[in-house]
C-alpha positions in Angstrom: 0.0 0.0 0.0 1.5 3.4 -1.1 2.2 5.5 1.6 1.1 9.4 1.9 3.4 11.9 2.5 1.6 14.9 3.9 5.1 16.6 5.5 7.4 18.3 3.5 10.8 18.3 6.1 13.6 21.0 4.7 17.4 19.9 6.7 19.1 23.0 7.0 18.7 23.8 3.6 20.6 21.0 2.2 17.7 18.9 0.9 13.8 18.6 1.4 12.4 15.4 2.5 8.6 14.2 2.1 7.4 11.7 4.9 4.3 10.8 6.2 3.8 12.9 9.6 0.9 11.0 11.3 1.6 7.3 10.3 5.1 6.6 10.4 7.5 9.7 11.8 5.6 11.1 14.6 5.2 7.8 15.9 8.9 7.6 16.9 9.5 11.5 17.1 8.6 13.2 20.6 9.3 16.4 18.9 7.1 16.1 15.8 4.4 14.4 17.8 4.7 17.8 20.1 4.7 19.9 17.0 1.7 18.4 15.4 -0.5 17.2 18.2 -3.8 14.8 17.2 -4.5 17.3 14.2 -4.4 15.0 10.8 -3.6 18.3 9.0 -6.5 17.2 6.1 -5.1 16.7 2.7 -3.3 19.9 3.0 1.0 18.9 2.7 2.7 20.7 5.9 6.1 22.2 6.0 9.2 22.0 8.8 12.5 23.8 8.5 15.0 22.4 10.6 17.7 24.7 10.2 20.0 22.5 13.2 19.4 19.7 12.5 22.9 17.7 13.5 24.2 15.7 10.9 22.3 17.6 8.4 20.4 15.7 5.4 22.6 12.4 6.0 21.8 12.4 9.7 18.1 13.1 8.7 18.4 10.2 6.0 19.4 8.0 8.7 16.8 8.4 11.1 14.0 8.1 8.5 15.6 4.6 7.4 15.2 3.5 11.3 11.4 4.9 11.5 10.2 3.2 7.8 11.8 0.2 9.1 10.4 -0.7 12.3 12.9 0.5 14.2 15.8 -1.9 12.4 18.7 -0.4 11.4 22.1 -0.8 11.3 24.1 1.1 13.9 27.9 0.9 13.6 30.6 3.6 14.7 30.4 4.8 11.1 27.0 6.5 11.7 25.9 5.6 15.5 27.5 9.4 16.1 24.5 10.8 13.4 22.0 8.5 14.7 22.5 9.7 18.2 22.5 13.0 17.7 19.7 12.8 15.6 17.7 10.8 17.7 18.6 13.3 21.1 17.6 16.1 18.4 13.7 14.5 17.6 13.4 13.4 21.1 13.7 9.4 19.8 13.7 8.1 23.8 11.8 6.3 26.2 10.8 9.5 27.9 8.5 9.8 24.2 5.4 7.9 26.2 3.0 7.8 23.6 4.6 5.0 21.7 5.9 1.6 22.8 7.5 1.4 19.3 11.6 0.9 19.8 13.3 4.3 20.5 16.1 5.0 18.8 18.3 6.6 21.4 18.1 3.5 23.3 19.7 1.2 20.4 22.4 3.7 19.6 23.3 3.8 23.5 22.8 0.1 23.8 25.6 -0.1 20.4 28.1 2.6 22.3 28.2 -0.3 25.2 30.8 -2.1 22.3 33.3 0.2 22.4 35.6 -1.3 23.7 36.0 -3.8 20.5 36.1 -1.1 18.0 39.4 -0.3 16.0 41.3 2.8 16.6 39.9 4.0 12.8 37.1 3.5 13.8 37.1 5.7 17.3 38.9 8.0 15.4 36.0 8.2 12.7 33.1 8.6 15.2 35.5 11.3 16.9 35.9 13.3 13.8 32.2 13.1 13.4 31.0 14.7 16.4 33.2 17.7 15.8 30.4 18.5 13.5 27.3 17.3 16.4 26.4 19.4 19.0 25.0 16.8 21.1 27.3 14.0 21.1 29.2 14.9 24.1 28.6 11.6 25.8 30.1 9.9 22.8 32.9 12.0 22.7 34.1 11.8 26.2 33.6 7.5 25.8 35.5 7.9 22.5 38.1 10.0 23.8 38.4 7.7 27.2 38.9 4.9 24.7 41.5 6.8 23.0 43.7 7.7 25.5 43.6 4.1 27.2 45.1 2.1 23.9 47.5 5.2 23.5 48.9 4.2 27.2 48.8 0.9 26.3 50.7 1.0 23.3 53.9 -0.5 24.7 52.4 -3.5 23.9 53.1 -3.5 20.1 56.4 -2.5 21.2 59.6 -5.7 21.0 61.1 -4.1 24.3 59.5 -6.2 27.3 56.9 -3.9 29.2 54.1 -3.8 31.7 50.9 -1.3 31.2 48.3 -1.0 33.6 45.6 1.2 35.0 45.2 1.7 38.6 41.9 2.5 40.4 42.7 6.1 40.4 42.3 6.5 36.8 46.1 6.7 36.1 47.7 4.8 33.2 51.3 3.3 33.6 53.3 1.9 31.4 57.0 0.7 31.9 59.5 -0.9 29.5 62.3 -3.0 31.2 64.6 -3.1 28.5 67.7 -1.2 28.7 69.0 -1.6 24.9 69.5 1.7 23.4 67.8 0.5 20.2 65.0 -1.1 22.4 64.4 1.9 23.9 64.1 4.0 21.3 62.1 1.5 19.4 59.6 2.4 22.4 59.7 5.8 22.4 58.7 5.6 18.6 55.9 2.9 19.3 54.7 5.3 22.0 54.1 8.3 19.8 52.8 6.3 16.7 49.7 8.4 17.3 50.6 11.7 16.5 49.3 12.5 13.4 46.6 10.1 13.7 45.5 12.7 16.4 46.8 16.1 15.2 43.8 15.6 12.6 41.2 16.3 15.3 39.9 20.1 15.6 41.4 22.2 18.2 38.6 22.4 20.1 38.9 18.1 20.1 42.2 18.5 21.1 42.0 20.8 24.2 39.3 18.2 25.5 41.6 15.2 24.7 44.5 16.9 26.3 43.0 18.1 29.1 41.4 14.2 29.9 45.1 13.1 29.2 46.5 14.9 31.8 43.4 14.4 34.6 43.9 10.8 34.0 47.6 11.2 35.0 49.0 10.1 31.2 52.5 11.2 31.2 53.6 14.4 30.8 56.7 14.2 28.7 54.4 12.6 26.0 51.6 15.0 25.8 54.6 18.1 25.8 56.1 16.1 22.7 52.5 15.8 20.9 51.5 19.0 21.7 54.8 20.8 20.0 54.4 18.2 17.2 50.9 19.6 17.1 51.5 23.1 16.9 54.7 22.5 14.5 52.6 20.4 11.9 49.3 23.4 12.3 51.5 26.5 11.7 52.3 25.3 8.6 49.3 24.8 7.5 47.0 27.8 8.8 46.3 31.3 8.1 47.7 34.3 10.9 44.6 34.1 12.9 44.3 30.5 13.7 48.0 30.3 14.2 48.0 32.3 16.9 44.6 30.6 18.1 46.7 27.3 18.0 49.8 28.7 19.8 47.7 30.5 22.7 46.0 26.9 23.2 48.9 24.9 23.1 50.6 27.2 25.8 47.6 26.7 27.8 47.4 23.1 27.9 51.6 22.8 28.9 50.9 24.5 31.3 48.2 22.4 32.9 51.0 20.0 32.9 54.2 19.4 35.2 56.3 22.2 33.9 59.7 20.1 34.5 58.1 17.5 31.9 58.4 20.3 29.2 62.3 20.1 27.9 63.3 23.6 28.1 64.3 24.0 24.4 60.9 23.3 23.1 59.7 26.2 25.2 62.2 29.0 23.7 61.4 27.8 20.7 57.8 28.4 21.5 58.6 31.9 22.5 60.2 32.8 19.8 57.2 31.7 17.5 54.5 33.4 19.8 57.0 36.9 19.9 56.2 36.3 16.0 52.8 36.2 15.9 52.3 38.5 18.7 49.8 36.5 20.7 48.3 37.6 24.0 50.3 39.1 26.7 49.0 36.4 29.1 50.1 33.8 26.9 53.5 34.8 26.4 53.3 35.6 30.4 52.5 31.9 30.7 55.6 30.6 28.3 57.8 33.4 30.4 57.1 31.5 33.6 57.4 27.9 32.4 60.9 29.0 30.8 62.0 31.0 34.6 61.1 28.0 36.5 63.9 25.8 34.6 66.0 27.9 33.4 69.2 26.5 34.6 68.7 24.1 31.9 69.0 26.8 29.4 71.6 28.0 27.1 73.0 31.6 26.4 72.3 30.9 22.5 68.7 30.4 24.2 68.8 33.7 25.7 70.1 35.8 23.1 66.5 37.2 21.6 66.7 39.9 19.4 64.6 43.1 21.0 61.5 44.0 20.1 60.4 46.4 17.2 61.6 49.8 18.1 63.4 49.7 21.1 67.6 50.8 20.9 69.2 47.4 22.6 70.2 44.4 20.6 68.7 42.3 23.0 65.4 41.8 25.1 67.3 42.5 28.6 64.1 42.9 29.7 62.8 39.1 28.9 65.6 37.7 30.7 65.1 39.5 33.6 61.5 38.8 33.4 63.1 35.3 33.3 65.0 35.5 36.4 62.1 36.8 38.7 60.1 33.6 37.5 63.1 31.1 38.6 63.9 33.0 42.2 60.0 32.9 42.5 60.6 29.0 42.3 62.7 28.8 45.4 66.5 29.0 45.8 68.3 25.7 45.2 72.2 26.1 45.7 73.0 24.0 42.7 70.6 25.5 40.2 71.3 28.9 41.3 75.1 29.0 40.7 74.0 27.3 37.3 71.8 30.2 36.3 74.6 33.0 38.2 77.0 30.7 35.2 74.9 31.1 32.7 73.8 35.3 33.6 77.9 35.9 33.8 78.2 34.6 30.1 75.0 36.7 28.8 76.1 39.9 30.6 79.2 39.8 29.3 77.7 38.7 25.7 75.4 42.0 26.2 77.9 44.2 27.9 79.8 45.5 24.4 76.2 47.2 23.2 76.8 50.8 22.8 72.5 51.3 23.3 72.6 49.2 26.6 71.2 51.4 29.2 73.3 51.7 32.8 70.0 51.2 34.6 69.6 47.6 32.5 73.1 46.6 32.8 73.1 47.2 36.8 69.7 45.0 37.2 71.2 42.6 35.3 74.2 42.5 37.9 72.2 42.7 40.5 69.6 40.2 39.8 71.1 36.8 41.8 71.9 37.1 45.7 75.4 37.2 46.7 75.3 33.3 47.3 74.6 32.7 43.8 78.3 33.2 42.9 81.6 31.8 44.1 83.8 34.0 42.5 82.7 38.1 40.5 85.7 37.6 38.0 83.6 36.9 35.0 81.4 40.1 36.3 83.9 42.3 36.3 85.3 41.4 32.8 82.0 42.4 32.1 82.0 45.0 33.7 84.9 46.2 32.0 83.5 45.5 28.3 80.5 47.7 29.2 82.8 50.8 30.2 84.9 50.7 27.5 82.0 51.0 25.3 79.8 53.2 27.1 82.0 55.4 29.2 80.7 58.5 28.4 77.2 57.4 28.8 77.9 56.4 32.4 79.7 59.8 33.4 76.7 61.3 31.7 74.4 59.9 34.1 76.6 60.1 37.1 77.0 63.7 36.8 72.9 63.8 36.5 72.7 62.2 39.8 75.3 63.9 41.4 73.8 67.2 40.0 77.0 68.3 38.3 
């Protein structure tokens, strides 16, 4: 028997579908049964414009195929993402009392029980899916829990013996025995096979991801490596505005993490890609501190950063001592201090020879470390030296002003 269509259903503009309203749709739709009440409409054809509909005409597609088959379709983690969505959109649920027919939202919740025998491509298809859904967040938070337990379980595709387990605090461990330098770095590899896989989720995916990572105590050093790889492989890709978008999040999410996890190199050459783009001054605030709390592991090739646009000096004095606030802030440690007092000696006296350092920059650059910090003032007064022989005149200049002469 033919069936009449007496609703005409536009999806967001993509497509117009023509369903029967009161026979076979409503029956399973809370929202359309809502919408159209016990009126038959007559013979007159009614119109709906959906202009949200998630998944758009596919995801529409797919919901009619479950209501003109009796509630038999299909569900698989190609589509149970649109087919959720879709059925949390129409109100396709057991709280829908004026049916008994099978409820949609029910069988796609019933299919997201599996997920722990789906395939990575698989998560990672119903993942990129939901970017699109704005109410698949239950999905996406079983997807992404899935995720990040076969990425901390990796080790075991690795040849290096290795134990991997998750305690009942939520935190993932993973350990490989073998002390072979081939072995080990045959791990480290088989631990980061995922990075690219990943890096094509949207940023917003990744800041949730991330974020889950670290509350779930996956280690640090890993997500610090992904998360440069990340913002390495998007800058080459992206226009101005959502590389700078992608830089201010990935200085956000390090630091979340343990900042002594985040090798010190990575994080100047952060800096120097954010001074670039001129992201937010909070942001580069952020990278400042994470850089002053280790900087002992620095270099003075790391230090040397051009100044900003405009000002006289060679070099951003006023970085590093922004620097050295961050890493006294962190506590004095005798060992790490004389290593930074080391490594300020070398940079004043790489500064000291700049004709447009100014006196007052030069002294808070001396005067930056406690006493303790140094065993021996040779190296400072070699630079000390340097900085008179090229700026004499400016320093009787400003003695006489204080001195009133």
């Amino acid at each position: 028997m033919a069936v009449c269509c007496d609703l005409e259903v536009d999806v967001n503009g993509e497509e117009s579908f023509m369903v029967d309203k009161q026979k076979i749709i409503s029956s399973y739709s809370g929202r359309l049964s809502k919408l159209f009440g016990k009126s038959t409409g007559g013979t007159r054809t009614l119109k709906v414009i959906f202009n949200d509909f998630p998944g758009g005409a596919e995801g529409f597609e797919l919901m009619l195929r479950f209501c003109y088959n009796n509630g038999r379709i299909d569900i698989n983690p190609s589509n149970l993402s649109l087919l959720y969505s879709a059925a949390k959109f129409m109100e396709m649920s057991s709280d829908f009392p004026s049916t008994t027919r099978p409820n949609l939202l029910e069988q796609t919740e019933k299919s997201l029980q599996q997920i722990g025998y789906w395939t990575w491509s698989e998560l990672l298809v119903t993942l990129k899916q939901c970017q699109d859904l704005s109410n698949s967040s239950s999905i996406v938070e079983k997807c992404m829990d899935s995720l990040i337990g076969r990425m901390a379980l990796s080790s075991e595709s690795s040849p290096c013996p290795s134990t991997s387990s998750q305690d009942s605090s939520g935190t993932f461990r993973v350990s490989c025995d073998s002390r072979s330098t081939e072995s080990l770095k045959t791990c480290f590899v088989r631990g980061t096979w995922w990075f690219e896989e990943i890096s094509g989720l949207s940023l917003s995916f990744i800041e949730m991801l991330i974020k889950a990572m670290a509350s779930k105590k996956f280690d640090h050093g890993t997500i610090s490596k992904f998360l440069f790889y990340y913002q390495k492989s998007k800058c080459y890709s992206t226009s101005g505005g959502e590389k700078v978008k992608t830089i201010e999040v990935v200085i956000d999410l390090l630091h979340i993490l343990d900042w002594s996890s985040i090798p010190c190199k990575s994080l100047f050459g952060l800096l120097r890609v954010a001074l670039s783009l001129n992201v937010s001054k909070c942001s580069r605030k952020k990278v400042e501190n994470m850089i002053g709390s280790q900087l002992d592991q620095a270099t003075l090739d790391n230090l040397l950063i051009p100044s900003p646009h405009g000002a006289n000096s060679l070099y951003d004095v006023n970085l590093v001592l922004r620097f050295l606030k961050s890493f006294l802030q962190g506590g004095i440690y005798s060992i790490r201090l004389k290593k930074v007092a080391s490594l300020m000696d070398m940079y004043i006296a790489e500064v000291a020879p700049d004709p447009s350092l100014k006196p007052s920059k030069f002294l808070a650059l001396a005067m930056a470390l406690p006493d303790s910090a140094r065993d021996s003032y040779n190296e400072m007064y070699r630079a000390i030296d340097m900085y008179l022989e090229v700026n004499f005149s400016v320093v009787v200049k400003v003695a006489a002003e204080v001195l009133g002469l």
